[in-house]
N, C-alpha and C positions, 0 to 999 in steps of 0.2 A: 477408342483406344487412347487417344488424348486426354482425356477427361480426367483422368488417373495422376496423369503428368501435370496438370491444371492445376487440380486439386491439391496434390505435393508442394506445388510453388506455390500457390497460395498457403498453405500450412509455413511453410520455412519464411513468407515475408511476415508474416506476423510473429514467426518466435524472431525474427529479426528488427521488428520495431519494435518489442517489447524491447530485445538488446541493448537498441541504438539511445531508446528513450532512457532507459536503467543507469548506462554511460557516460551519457549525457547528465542527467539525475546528481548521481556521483560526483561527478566531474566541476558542476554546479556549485555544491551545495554540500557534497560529501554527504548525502541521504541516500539510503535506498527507498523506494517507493512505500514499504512498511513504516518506515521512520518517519516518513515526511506525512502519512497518513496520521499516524500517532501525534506525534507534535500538531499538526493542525486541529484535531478533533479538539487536545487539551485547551491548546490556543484560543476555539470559539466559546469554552466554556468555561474558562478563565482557571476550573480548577475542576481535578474529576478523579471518581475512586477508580484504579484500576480493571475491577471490573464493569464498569459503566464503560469504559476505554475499551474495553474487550466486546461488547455490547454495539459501541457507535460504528465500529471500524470491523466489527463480523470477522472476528480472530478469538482465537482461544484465549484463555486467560495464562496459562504460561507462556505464548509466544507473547502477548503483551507484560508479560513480567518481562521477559527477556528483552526485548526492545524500551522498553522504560529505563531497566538495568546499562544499555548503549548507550540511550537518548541521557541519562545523570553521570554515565564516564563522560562524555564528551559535553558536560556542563552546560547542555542546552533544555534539560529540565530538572528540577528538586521532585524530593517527597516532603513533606509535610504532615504534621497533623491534622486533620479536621477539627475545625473549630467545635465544631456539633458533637463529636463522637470521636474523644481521644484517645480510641480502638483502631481507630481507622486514618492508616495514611490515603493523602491524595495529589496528588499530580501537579504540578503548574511550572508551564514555561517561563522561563528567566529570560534577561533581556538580550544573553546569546541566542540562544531560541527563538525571540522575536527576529532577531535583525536575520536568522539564518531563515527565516521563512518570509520575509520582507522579496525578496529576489528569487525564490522558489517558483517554477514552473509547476502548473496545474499537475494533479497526479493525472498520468495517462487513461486511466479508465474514465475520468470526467469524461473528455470530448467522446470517448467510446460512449458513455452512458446518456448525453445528451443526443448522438448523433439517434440509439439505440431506440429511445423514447419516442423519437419522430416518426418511426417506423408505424404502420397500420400494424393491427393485432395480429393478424395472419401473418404477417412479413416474422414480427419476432418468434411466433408459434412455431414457424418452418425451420429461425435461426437455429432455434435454443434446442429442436430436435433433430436437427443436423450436427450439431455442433454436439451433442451429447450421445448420437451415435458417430461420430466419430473417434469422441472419447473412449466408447465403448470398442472401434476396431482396436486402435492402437493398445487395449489396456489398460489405459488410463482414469476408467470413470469408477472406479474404487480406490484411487487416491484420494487422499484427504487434502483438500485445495480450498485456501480462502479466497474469496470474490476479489480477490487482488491480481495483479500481472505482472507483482515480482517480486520476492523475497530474498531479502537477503543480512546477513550482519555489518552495523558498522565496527570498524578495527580503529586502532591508535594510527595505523601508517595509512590511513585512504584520507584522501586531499580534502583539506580545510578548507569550507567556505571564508573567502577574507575577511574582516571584520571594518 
């Protein structure tokens, strides 16, 4: 009969770390966990078509418009021309964007995914079919969900990383 009640609190401290870590995030650095995924990807690749972007970070390519569209209000990325192909705009972080991901905390699903990897086969085989029928009690596993652990938009009023 416990089991039930187990299971519940452990569901609620995880949508509560993803919270604290998002908060935190924000609070940081004014990113949301999207954003600071985006800006990173561009950041390793010096420069990158948005769909390559939608591609690295496993998001659609209008939620990556749309985040690209936050990440160039808040001047921490440009478009550009492609040199190669002056059809095609491409991405690259300005040196707001550097200095804002200079003091960025790892995205949350890192340590999830390193910890994740350590696991023997069977250990993730049980996770991922646990975890996907659960998806499936609550409802939830016909939502359209990218391999991220939090979405959200940056705004003009959410706190500036300093400079």
């Amino acid at each position: 009969m416990a089991d039930h009640i187990d299971l519940l609190k452990s569901l609620r401290q995880i949508t509560q770390a993803i919270e604290l870590y998002s908060e935190r995030l924000l609070k940081e650095t004014g990113l949301t966990s999207p954003h600071l995924l985006v800006l990173q990807a561009v950041s390793v690749r010096g420069r990158e078509k948005p769909s390559e972007i939608a591609r690295a970070v496993n998001l659609s390519q209008g939620t990556i418009t749309s985040i690209v569209d936050n990440l160039a209000r808040a001047g921490l990325v440009d478009r550009e021309r492609s040199a190669g192909d002056k059809r095609a705009i491409e991405v690259v972080v300005t040196d707001a964007g550097r200095v804002r991901l200079e003091d960025a905390p790892a995205p949350l699903q890192h340590d999830f995914l390193t910890r994740f990897g350590a696991l023997a086969d069977w250990e993730t085989s049980l996770l991922v079919s646990s975890v996907q029928r659960l998806a499936g009690m609550i409802q939830a596993d016909g939502l359209d969900a990218a391999p991220i652990l939090e979405i959200g938009d940056l705004s003009p009023d959410e706190p500036k990383h300093p400079a």
